[in-house]
C-alpha positions as a printed Julia matrix, in Angstrom:
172×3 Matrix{Float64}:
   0.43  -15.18   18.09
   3.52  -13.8    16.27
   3.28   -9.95   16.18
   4.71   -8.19   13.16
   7.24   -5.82   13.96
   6.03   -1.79   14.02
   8.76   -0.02   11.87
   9.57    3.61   13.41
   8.0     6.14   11.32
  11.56    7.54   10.22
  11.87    3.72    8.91
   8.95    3.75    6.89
   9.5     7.23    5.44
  12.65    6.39    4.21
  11.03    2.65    2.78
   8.51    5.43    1.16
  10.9     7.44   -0.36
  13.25    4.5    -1.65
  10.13    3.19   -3.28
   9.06    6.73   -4.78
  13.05    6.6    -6.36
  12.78    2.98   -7.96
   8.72    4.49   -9.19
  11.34    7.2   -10.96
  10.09   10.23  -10.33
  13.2    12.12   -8.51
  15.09   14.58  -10.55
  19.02   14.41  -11.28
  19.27   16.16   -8.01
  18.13   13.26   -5.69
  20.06   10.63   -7.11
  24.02   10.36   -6.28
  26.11   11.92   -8.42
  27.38    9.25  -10.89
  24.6     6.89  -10.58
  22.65    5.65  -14.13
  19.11    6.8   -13.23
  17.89    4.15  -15.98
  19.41    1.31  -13.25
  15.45    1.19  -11.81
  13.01   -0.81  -14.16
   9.6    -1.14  -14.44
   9.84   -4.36  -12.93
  11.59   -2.94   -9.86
   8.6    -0.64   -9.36
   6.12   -3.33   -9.84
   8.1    -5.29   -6.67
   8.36   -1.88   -4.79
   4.56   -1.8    -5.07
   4.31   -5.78   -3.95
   6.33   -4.92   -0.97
   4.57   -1.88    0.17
   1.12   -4.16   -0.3
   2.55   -6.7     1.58
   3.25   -4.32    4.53
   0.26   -3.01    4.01
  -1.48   -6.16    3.92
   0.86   -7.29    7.5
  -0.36   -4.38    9.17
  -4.32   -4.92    8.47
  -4.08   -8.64    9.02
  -3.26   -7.5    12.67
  -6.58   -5.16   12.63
  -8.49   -7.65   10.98
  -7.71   -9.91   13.69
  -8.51   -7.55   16.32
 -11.91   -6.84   14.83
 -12.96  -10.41   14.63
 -12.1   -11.59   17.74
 -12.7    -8.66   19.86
  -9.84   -8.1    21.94
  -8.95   -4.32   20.5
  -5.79   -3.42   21.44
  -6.07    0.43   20.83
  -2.69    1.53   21.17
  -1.31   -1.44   18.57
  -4.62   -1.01   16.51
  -3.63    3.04   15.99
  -0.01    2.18   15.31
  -1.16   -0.06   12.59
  -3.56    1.97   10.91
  -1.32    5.07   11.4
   1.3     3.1     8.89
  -1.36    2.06    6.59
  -2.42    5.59    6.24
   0.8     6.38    5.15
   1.77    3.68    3.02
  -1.58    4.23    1.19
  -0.42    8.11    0.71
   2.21    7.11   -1.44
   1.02    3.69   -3.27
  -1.16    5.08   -6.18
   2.46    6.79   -6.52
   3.82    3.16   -7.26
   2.21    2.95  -10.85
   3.42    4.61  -13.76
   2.15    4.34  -17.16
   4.74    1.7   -17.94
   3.92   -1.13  -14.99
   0.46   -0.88  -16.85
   1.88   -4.86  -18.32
  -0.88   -7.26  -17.36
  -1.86   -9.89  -19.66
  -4.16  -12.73  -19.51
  -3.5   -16.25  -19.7
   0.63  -16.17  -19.08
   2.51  -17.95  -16.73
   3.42  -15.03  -14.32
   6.48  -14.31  -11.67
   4.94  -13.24   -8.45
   7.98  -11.01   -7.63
   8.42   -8.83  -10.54
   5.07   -9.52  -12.63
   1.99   -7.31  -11.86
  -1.37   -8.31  -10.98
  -2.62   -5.18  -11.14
  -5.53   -4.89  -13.71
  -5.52   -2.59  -17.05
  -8.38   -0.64  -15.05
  -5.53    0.98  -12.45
  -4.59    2.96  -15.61
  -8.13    3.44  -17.94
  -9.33    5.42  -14.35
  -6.68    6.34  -12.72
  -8.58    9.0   -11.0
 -10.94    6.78   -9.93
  -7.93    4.4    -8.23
  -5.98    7.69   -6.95
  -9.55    9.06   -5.5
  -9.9     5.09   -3.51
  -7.08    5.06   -2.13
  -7.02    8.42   -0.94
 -10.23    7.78    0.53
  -8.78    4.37    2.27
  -5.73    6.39    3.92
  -7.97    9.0     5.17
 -10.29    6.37    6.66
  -7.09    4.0     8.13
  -6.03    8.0     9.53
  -9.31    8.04   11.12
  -8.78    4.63   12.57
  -5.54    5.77   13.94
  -7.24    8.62   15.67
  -9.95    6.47   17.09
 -10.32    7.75   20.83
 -12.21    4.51   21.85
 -12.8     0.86   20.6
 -15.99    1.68   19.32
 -14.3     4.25   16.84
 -11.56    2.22   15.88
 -14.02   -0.73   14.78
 -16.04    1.52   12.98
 -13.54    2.85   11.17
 -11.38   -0.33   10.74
 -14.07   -2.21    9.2
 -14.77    0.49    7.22
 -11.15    0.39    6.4
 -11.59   -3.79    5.62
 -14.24   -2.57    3.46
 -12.3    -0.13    1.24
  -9.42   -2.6     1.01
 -12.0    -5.33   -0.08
 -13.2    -2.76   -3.1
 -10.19   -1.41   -4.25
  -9.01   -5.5    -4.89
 -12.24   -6.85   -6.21
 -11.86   -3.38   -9.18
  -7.74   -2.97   -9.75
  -6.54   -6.76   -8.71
  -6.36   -9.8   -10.96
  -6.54  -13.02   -9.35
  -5.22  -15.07  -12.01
């Protein structure tokens, strides 16, 4: 089986933070003196938010695998939960009022077009307070100190995951 590559942490805080920039929240300060802060779109945050779902996605596929066959890893297991955790601290961060674009019945590009359903944005609360919840229990997992911990906690993760895409995800 081809293993995903772990980014470094210092890698996926600065993949964070580049996100968080194209989401365009930074002040004048953080951006380079010159630059046109208008340059990001809406449909640059809606592929930020892809990519940090895909990476999210990468990194449970691994724990998902580990769960259903048996053969825990712990050390690999933590490191992939560890960088879910983290990922998941800044994705609600990935949605501004504007990405809120989904529309039924339109042909659709998967790069820059957002699946995300009107719901993300009527309770917003609601999807902050999920997601929160799934990076706390993905930090748990990454914490385990046995395999019994981390496959209680990374099912529970699977679990959270599983609810958070059957309320905020269209499938069309």
């Amino acid at each position: 089986m081809n293993r995903p590559v772990l980014l470094p942490r210092h890698l996926v805080a600065m993949a964070l933070g580049l996100a968080l920039l194209i989401a365009g929240d930074a002040g004048p300060s953080s951006v380079a003196s010159g630059q046109d802060q208008s340059a990001a779109t809406t449909k640059d945050v809606i592929f930020a938010r892809k990519i940090m779902m895909d990476m999210i996605g990468t990194n449970m596929d691994e724990i998902d695998t580990m769960l259903q066959t048996g053969k825990i890893d712990l050390t690999e297991g933590r490191e992939h939960a560890d960088v879910i955790s983290v990922m998941l601290m800044a994705f609600p961060h990935l949605f501004p009022p504007s990405s809120d674009q989904w529309k039924p019945n339109v042909e659709r590009d998967p790069g820059t077009d957002t699946f995300a359903a009107p719901e993300v944005w009527k309770t917003y609360t609601a999807f902050y307070q999920q997601t929160a919840f799934a990076s706390k229990t993905a930090y748990k997992a990454s914490r385990a100190a046995d395999e019994a911990e981390f496959k209680k906690y990374g099912a529970e993760l699977r679990a959270a995951c599983d609810t958070c895409h059957s309320t905020y995800l269209k499938q069309q």
